[in-house]
Backbone bond lengths (Angstrom), bond angles and torsions (degrees), N, CA, C in turn:
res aa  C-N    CA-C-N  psi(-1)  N-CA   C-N-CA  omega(-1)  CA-C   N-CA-C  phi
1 X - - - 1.447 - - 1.526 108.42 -
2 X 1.151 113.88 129.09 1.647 128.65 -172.61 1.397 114.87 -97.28
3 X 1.481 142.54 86.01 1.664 126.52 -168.71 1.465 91.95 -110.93
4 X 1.491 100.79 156.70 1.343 121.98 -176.11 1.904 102.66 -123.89
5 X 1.449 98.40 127.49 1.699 115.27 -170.58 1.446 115.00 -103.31
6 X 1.160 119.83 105.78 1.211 106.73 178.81 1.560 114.46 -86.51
7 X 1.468 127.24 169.86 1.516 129.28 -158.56 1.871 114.95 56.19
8 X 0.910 118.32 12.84 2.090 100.95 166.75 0.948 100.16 -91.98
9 X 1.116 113.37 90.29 1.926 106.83 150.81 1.608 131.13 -103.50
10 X 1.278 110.52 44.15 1.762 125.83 -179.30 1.468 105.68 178.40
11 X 1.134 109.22 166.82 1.196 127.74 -159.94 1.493 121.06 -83.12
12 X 1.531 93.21 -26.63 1.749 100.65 157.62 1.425 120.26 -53.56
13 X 1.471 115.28 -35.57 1.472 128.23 -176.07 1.586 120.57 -60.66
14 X 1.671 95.76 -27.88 1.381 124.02 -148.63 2.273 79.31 -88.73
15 X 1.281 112.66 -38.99 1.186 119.82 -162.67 1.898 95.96 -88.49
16 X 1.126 124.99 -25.38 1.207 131.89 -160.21 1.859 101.83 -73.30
17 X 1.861 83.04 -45.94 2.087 92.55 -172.85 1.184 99.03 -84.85
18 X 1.767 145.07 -29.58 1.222 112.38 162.32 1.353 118.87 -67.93
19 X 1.022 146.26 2.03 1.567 141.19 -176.04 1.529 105.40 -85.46
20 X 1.136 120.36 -37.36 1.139 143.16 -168.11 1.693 96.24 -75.72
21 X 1.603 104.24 -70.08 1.658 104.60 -173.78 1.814 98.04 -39.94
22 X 1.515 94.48 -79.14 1.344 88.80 -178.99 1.722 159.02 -22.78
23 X 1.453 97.35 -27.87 1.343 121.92 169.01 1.662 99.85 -65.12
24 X 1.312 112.94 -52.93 1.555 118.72 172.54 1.565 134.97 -55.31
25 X 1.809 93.66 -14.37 1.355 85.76 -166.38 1.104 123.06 117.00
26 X 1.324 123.07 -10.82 1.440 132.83 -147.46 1.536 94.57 -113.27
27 X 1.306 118.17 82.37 1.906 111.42 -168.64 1.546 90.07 -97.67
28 X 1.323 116.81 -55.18 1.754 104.20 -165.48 1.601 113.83 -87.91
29 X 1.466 83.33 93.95 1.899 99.24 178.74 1.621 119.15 -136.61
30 X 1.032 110.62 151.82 1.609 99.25 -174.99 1.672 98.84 -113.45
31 X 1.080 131.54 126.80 1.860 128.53 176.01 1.020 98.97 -127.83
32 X 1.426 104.23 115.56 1.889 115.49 157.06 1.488 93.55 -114.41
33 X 1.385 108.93 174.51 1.622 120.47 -178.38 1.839 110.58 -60.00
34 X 1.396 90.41 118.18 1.570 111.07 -174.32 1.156 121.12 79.07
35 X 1.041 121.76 3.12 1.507 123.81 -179.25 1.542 112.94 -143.51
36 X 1.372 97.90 144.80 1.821 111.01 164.21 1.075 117.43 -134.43
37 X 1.568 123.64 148.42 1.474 116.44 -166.66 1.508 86.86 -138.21
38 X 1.203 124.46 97.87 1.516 131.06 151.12 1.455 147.37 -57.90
39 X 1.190 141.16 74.15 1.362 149.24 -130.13 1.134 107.59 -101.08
40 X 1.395 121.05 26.25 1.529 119.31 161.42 1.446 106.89 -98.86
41 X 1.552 112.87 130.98 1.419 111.71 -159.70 1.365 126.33 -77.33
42 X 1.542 113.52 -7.53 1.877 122.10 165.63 1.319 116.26 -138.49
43 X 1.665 120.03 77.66 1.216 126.28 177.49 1.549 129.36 -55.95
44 X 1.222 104.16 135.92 1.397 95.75 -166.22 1.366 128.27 -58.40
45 X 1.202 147.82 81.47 1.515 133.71 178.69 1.510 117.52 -1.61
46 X 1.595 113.15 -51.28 1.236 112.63 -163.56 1.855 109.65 -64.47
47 X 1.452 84.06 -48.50 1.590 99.11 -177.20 1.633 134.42 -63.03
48 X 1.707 92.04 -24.25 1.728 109.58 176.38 1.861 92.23 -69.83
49 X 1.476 117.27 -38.47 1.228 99.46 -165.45 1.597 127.58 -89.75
50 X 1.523 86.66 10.89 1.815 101.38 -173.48 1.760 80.93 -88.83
51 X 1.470 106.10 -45.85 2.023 93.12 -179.96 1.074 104.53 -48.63
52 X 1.107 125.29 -65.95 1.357 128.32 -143.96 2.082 92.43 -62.55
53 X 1.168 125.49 -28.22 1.127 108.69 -170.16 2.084 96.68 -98.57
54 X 1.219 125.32 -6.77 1.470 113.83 -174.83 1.481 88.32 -96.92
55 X 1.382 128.99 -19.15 1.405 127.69 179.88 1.657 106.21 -74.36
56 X 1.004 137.30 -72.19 1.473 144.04 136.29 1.799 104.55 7.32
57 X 1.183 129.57 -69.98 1.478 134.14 -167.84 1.338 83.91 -57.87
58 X 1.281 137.47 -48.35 1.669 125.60 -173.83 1.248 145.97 -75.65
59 X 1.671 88.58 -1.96 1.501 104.91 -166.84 1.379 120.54 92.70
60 X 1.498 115.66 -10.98 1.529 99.69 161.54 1.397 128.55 -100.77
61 X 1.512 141.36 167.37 0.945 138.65 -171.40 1.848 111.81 -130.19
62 X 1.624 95.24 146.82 1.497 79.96 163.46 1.113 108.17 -97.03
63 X 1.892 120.14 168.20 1.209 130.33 157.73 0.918 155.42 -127.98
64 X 1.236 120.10 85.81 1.726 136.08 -177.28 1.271 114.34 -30.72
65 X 1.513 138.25 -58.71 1.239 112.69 -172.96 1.081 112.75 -105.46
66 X 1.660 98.72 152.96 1.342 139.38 -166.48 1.546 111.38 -43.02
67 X 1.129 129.60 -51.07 1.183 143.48 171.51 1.624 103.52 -73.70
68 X 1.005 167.50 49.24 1.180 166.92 -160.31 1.551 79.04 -162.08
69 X 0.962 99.48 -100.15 1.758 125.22 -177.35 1.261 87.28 -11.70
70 X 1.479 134.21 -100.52 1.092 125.54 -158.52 1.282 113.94 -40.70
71 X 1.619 159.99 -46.91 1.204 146.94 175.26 1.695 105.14 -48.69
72 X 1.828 105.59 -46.87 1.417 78.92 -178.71 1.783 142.33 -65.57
73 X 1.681 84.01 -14.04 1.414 101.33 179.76 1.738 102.61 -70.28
74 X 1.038 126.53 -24.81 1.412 121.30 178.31 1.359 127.06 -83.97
75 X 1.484 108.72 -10.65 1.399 127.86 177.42 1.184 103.35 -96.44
76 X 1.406 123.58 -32.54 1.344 128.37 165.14 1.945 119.03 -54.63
77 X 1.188 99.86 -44.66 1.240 92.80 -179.00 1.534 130.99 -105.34
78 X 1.662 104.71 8.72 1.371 119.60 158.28 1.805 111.18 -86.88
79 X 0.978 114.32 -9.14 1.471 138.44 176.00 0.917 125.65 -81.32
80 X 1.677 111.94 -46.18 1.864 122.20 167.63 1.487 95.19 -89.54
81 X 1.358 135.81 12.77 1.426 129.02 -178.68 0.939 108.52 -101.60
82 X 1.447 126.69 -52.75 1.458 123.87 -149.77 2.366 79.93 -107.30
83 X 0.935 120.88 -56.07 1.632 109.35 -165.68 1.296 109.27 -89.96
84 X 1.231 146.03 0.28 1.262 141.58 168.50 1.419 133.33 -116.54
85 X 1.507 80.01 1.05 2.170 85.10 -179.70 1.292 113.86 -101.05
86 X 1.219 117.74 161.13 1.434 117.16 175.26 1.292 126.56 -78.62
87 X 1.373 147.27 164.69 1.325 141.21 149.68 1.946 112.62 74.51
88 X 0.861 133.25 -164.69 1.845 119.46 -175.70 1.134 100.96 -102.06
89 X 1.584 111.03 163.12 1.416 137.79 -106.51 1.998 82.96 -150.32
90 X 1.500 87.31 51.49 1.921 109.18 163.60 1.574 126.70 -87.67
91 X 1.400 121.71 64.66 1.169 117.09 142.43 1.829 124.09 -168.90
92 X 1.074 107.53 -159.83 1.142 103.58 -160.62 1.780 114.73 -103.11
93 X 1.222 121.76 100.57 1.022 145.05 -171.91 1.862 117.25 -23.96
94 X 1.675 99.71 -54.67 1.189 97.95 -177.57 1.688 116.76 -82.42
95 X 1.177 124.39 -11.20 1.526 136.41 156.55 1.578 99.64 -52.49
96 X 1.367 112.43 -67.62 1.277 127.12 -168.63 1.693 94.10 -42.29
97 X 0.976 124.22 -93.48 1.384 142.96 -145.62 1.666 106.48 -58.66
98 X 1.762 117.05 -47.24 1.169 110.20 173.88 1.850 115.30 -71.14
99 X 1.138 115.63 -7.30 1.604 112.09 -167.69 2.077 86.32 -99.61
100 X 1.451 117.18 -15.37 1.308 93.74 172.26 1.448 112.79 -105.94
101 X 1.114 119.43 -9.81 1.587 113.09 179.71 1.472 96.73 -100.88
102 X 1.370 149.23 -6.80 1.189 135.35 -172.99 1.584 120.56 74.67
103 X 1.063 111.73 13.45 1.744 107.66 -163.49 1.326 85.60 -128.72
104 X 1.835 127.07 132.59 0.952 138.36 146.39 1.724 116.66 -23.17
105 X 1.615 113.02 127.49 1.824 109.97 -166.10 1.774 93.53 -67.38
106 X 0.970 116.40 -51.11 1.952 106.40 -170.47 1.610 115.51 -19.59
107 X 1.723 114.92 -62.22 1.080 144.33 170.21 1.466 111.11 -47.02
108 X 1.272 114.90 -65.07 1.524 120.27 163.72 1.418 139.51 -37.02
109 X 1.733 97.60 -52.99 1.436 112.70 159.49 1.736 114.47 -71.24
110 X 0.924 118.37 -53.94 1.549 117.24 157.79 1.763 136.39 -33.27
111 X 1.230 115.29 -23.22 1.013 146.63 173.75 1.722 116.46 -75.30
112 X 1.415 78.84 -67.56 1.936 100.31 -177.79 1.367 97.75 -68.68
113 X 1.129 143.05 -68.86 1.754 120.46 163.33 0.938 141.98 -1.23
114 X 1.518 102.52 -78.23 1.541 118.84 160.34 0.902 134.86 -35.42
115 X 1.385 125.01 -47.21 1.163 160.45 -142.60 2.215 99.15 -97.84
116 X 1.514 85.12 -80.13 1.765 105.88 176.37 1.478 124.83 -88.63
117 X 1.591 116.50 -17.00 1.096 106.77 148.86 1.409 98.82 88.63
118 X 1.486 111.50 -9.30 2.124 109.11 164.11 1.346 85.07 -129.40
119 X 1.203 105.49 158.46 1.680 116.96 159.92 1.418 119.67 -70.52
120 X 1.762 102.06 166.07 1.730 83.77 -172.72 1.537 115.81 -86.95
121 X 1.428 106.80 -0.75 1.178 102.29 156.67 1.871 129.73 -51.52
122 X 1.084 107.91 -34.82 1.702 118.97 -154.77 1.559 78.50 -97.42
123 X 1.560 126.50 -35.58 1.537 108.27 164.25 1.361 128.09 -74.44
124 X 1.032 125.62 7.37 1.742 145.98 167.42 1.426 94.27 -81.97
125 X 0.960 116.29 -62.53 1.721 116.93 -145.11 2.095 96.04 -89.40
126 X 1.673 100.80 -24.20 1.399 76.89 167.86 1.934 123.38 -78.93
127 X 1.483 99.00 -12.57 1.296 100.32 -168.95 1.751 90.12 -71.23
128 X 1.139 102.17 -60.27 1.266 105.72 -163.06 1.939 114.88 -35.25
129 X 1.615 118.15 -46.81 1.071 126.45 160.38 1.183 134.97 -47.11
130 X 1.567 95.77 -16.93 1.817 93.84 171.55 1.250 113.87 -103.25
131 X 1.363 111.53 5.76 1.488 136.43 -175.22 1.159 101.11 -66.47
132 X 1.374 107.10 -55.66 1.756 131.48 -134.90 1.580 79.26 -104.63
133 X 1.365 145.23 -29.34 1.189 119.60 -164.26 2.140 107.64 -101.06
134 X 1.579 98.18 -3.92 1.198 121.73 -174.17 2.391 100.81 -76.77
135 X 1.608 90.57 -41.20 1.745 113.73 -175.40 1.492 84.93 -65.54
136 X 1.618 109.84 -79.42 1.661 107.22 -176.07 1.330 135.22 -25.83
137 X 1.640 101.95 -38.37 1.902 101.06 -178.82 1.440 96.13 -98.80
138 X 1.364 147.09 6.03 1.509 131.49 153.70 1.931 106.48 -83.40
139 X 1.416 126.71 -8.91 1.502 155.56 160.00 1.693 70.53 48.90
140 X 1.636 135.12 87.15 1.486 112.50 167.41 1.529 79.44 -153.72
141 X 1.533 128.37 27.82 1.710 137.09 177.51 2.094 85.42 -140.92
142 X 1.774 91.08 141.11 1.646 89.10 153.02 1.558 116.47 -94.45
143 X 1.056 115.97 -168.44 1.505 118.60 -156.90 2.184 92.94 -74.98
144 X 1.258 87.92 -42.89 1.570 96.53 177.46 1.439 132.85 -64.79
145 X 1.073 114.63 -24.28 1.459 140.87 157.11 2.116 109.69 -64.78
146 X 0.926 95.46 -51.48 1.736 115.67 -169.60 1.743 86.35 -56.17
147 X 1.658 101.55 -61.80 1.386 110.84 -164.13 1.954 105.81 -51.40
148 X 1.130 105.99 -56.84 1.355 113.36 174.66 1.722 119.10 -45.90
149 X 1.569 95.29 -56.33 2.022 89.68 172.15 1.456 103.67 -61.35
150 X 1.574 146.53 0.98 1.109 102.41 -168.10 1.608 100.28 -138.53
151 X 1.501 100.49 21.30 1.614 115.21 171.35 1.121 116.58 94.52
152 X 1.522 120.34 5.18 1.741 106.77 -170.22 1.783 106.41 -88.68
153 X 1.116 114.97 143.25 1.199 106.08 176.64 1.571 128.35 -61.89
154 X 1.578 115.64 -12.09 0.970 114.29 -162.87 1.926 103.80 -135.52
155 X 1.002 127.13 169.71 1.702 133.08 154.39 1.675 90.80 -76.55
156 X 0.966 116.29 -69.56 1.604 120.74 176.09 1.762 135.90 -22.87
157 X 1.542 88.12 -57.62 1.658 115.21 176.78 1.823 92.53 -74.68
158 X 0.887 147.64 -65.22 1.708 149.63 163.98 1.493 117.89 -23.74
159 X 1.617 112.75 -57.80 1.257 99.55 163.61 1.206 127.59 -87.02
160 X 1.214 132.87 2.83 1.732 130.88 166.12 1.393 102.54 -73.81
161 X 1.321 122.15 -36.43 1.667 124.37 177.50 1.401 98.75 -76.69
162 X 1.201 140.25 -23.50 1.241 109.30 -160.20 2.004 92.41 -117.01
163 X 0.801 109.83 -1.65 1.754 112.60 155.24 1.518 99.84 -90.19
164 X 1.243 165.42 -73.68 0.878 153.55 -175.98 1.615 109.13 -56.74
165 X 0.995 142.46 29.71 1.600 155.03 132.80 1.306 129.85 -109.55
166 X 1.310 106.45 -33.59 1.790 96.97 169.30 1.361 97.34 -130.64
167 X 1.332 135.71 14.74 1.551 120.00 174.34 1.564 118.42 87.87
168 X 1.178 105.63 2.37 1.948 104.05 -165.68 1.748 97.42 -132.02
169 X 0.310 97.07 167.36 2.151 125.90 164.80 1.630 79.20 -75.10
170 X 1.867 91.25 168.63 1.467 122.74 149.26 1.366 99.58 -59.35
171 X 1.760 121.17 -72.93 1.217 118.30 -150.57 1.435 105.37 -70.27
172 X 1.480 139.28 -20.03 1.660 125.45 -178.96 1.523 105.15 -75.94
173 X 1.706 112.31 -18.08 1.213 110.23 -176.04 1.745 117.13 -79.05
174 X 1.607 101.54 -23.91 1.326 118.17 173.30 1.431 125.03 -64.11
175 X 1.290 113.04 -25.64 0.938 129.89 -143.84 1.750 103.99 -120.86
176 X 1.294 129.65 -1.76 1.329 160.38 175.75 1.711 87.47 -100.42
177 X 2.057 94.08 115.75 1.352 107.75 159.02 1.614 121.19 -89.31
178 X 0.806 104.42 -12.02 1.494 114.02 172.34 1.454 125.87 -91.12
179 X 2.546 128.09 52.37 1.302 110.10 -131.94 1.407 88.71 -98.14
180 X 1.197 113.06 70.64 2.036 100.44 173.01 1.400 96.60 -71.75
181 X 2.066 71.32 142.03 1.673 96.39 175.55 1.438 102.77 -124.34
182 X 1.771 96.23 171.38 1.583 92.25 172.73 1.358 111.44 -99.56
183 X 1.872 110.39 153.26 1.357 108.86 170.07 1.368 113.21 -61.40
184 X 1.619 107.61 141.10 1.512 91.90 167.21 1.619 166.29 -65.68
185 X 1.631 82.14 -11.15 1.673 113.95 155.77 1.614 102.82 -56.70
186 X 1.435 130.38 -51.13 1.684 122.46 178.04 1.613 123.59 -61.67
187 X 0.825 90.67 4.92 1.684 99.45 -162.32 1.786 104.90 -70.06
């Protein structure tokens, strides 16, 4: 059985829904972000719906439709792109996303609109900003370095995007002891 989770975006999440399965019973499962694949071959009705409701108390959800799923799968993998990968953040998004979901990007991007109401572009560039403001408060990258792990061509081109998203520079943002961020599920 294959379920699709909406809200995991980290690895705590990833530890949160097996804790949960597990309490149930549910030992042979595989969970990566947004997804669980359960390999017991006749799951219990009763028990999928105690997840679905201890999953719920946490903020995650399952998701039945088809079209749901697919956005989350795209949030999923702009998510393991820009905060979970190693080294810079070189390539091209809509290659990326249509060669892993199988669905022509037009449709895809068309979808996620509709659906979220920004493009997945403006969901790239917000992840990416929380990226860059996540590098800034560990301050152990310069702004030019940051720019490079995270594809912008420029130190320049980085902070015009990232003042035109939260209103500040890198450096006013650096420079703020108080750096709340948002989780990335709020985004």
């Amino acid at each position: 059985m294959h379920l699709y989770i909406k809200n995991m975006v980290c690895h705590r999440c990833i530890l949160a829904v097996k804790a949960e399965a597990e309490k149930l019973g549910i030992h042979n499962a595989d969970i990566t972000l947004g997804q669980m694949q359960i390999h017991d071959s006749a799951a219990d009705p009763q028990v999928m719906e105690q997840l679905k409701l201890a999953l719920r108390s946490l903020g995650f959800e399952i998701i039945d439709d088809k079209k749901r799923r697919i956005i989350e799968q795209v949030k999923t993998i702009v998510i393991e792109g820009i905060h979970h990968s190693d080294g810079e953040v070189r390539n091209s998004w809509s290659e990326r996303i249509a060669a892993e979901l199988h669905y022509e990007y037009n449709y895809i991007s068309n979808l996620f609109s509709s659906i979220e109401g920004i493009t997945i572009e403006q969901f790239v560039i917000r992840q990416k900003i929380e990226k860059v403001k996540e590098l800034l408060f560990y301050d152990e990258l310069t702004l030019s370095e940051i720019a490079y792990r995270m594809g912008y061509s420029s130190a320049a081109y980085l902070t015009n995007q990232f003042k035109k998203i939260t209103g500040m520079t890198p450096g006013q943002f650096r420079k703020l002891l108080d750096k709340n961020r948002n989780p990335i599920d709020k985004l």
